[in-house]
N, C-alpha and C positions, 0 to 999 in steps of 0.2 A: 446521453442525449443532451444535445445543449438546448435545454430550458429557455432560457430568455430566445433564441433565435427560432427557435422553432415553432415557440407555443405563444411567451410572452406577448415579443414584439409585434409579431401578426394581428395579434387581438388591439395593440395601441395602435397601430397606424393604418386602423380602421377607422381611428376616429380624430375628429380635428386635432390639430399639435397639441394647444392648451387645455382642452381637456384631459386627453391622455395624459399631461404630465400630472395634472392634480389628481388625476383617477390613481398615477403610479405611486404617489405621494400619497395619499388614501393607505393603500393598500400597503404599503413601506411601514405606514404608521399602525396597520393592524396585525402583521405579521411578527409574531415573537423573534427576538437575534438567535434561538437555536435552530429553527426553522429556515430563518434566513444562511445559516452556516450550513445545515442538512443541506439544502436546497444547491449551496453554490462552492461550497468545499471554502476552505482557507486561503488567504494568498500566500505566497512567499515573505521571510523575513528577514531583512537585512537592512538593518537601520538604517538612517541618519541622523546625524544631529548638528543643529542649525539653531541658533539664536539661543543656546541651552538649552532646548529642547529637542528629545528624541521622537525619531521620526518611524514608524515600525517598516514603513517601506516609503518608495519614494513618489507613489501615485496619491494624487488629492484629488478630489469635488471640486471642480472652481466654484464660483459663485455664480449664484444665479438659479440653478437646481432645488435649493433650497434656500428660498428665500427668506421665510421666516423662522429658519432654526424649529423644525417641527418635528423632524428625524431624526436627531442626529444620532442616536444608538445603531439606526440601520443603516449608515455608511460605513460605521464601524464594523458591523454585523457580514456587511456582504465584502469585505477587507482592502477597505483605503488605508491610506497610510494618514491619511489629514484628512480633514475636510474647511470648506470656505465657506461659512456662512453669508446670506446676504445678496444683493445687496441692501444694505439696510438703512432708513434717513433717518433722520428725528422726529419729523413728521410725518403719519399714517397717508396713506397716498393709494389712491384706484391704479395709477398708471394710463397708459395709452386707452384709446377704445380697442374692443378686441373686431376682429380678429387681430391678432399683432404675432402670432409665432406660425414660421411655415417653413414643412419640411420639402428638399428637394432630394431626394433617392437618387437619385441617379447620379448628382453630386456626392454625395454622401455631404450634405450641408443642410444648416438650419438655417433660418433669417428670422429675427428679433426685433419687433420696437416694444417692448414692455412697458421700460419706460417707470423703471423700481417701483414696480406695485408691491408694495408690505403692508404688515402691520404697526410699523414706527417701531422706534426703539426701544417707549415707555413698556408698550406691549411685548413686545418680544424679550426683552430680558425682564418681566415678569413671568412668563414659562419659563424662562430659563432657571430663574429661582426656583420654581417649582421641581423640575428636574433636577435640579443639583439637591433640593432638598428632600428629594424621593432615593436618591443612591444612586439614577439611573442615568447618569454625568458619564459619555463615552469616555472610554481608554486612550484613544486617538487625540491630537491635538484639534483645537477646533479654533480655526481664523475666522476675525472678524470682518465683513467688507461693508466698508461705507460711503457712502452717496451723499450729495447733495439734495435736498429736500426742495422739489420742483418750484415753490411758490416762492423760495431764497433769496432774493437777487444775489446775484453773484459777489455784489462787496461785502454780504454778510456772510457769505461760506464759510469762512471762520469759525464762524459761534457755532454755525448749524452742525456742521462735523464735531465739533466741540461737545456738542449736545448727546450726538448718538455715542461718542468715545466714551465719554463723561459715565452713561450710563450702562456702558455694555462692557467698560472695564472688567469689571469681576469674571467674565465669562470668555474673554478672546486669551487665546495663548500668543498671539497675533494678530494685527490689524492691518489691513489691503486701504490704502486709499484711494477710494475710484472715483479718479476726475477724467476716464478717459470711455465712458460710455456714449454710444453716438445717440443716444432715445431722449437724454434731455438736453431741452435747448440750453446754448450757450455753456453747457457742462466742460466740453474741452477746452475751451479759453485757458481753465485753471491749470492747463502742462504748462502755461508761461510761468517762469523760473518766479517772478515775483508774488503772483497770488499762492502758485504752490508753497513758497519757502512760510506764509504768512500759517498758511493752513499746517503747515507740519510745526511751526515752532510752538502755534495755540496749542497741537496736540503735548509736546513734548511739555510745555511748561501745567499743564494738567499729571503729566504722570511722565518721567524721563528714562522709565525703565524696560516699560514695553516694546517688543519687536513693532517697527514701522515700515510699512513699505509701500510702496506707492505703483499702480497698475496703469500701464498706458497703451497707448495705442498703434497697431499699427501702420498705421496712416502716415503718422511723423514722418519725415522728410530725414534722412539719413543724416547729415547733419545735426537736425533738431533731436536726434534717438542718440548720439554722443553729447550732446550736451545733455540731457537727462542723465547719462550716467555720470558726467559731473556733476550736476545737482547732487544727486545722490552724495558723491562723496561728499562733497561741501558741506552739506545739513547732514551726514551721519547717519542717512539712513539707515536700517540694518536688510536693505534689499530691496526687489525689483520685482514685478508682475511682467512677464512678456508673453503675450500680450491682452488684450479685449479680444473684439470683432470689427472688423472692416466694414467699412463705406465702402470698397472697388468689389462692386458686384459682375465683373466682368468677366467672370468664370461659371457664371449662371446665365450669360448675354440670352443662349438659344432657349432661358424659361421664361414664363411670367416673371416679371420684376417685380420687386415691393419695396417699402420704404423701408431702412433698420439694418442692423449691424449683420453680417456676415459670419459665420463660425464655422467649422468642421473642413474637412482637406482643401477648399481651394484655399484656405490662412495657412496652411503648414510652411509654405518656401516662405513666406513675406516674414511670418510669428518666427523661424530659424534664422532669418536673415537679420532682426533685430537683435534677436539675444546674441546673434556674431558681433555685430558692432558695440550693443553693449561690453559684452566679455571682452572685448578690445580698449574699452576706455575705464573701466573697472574691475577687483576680483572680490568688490560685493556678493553675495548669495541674489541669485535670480531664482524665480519659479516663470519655467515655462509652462506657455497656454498657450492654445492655438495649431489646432489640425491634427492632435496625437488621435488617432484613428488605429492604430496598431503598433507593437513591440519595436516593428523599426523606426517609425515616426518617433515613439520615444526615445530610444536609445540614438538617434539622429541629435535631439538636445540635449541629451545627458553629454554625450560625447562633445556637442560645442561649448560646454562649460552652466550647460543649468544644475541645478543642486537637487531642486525637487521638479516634476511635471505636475499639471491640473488636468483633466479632464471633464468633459461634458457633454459634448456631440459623439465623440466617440463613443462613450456611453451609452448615448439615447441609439446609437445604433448598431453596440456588440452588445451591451449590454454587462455584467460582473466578469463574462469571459475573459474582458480588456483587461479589468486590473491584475487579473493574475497572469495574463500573457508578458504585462511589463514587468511585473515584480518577480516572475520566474527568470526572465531574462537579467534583470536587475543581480540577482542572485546569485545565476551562473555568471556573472561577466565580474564578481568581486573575490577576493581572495577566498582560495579552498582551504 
């Protein structure tokens, strides 16, 4: 029987978005990982490896799910391949007023203004210390995603990303730089070539060895998505986030509308159509995000040249089934 569809899910979207996800979060965090493995079987294993580090398969958590690194044994547990912490600021932050998260079913979509509600950086890589000093540090690699700190002005983004890097060093295998969420104002400014280049050289002259990569949006204007993969090459990044969530709510026209980013299948052609024009202006490592909903939406970017995929909505609406629908797929589609 599939568990999360039949019994889980039912009982979450009975209740508002954001509750259910902390209620799932809760519950994530009180369920032992052999529990979580009895419950949902293993994925498939068939590495990668990317930035020197090995990848057990090529499905991730993007950010957002777990914002303040609270879980992270139970992504590993129910078998991602990675997972993305975050997103996280340097400063502790409420976020938007809520309601701020809403599902549409029948899209198979969520709509977002959060709006990086965390516990700042200082907090959250003090659990993290704690967990690495309890033994109970996943197997998995674990990305860091960082934000701007809403009260920032944007000429000081520098420092502020500086700050949560600074501190959350010790714990990322990888760091996501996210200047491309639509929930805080004036956040996407920073795709222009010269505050981004500022904000990635503060990070590199802090620590020059860490995988960096930088998540955009997509929105960007085709054009403006090949010049980010020059960017990239130029600053050296070691890869590519493709992509956020949408502002073109125009595949939800016939529901209620709200304000906030867009996620889950109506992003799949736009989120495949950037990593097309990326992988046409670079052969940087990409991680695709955006509309993996099922094994063929994955293997839809794997095949246009993404390295790993993310997941989130897809998630919130197959639930553990996804990851090993991809990772079996993954499996069978590499050398016997």
């Amino acid at each position: 029987m599939n568990i999360y569809r039949n019994i889980v899910r039912p009982c979450l979207f009975r209740l508002e978005a954001e509750t259910a996800h902390q209620l799932a979060m809760t519950g994530l965090g009180m369920t032992p990982a052999p529990v979580l493995r009895a419950l949902f079987g293993d994925a498939a294993s068939r590495p990668v490896r990317l930035f020197g580090i090995e990848f057990p398969n090529p499905v991730g958590l993007a950010a957002g799910m777990d914002k303040n690194a609270e879980v992270l044994g139970a992504w590993e547990a129910l078998g991602f391949g990675f997972v993305e912490a975050g997103t996280i600021t340097a400063l502790e932050q409420q976020g938007n007023d809520r309601p701020r998260c809403f599902r549409y079913p029948a899209r198979h979509a969520l709509l977002n203004r959060m709006g990086f509600n965390n516990d700042g950086a200082e907090k959250i890589a003090a659990r993290l210390e704690a967990v690495k000093a309890s033994g109970r540090w996943p197997g998995i690699p674990v990305g860091m995603n960082i934000g701007k700190s809403k009260v920032t002005p944007l000429e000081e983004a520098p420092g502020d990303y500086a700050a949560s890097f600074r501190r959350l060093l010790p714990f990322g295998d990888y760091f996501a730089i996210n200047v491309s969420s639509p929930n805080t104002p004036g956040l996407r400014q920073l795709q222009e070539a010269t505050a981004l280049a500022e904000i990635v050289r503060t990070l590199r002259a802090i620590n020059a060895s860490k995988p960096l990569l930088v998540k955009i949006a997509p929105d960007l204007g085709d054009d403006a998505v090949r010049e980010m993969a020059d960017f990239a090459e130029a600053e050296a990044l070691d890869g590519l986030i493709a992509t956020n969530t949408t502002l073109d709510h125009s595949a939800i026209a016939p529901e209620p509308d709200e304000s906030g980013g867009l996620s889950g299948a109506p992003l799949r052609a736009r989120s495949t159509e950037v990593l097309r024009l990326l992988r046409s202006r670079t052969a940087l490592p990409i991680i695709a995000s955006g509309g993996v909903m099922n094994a063929a939406a994955a293997a839809e970017k794997l095949e246009v040249g993404a390295s790993l995929v993310q997941i989130y909505t897809g998630f919130v609406y197959r639930g553990p089934r996804l990851i090993r629908e991809i990772s079996d797929a993954w499996r069978a589609s590499g050398p016997q």
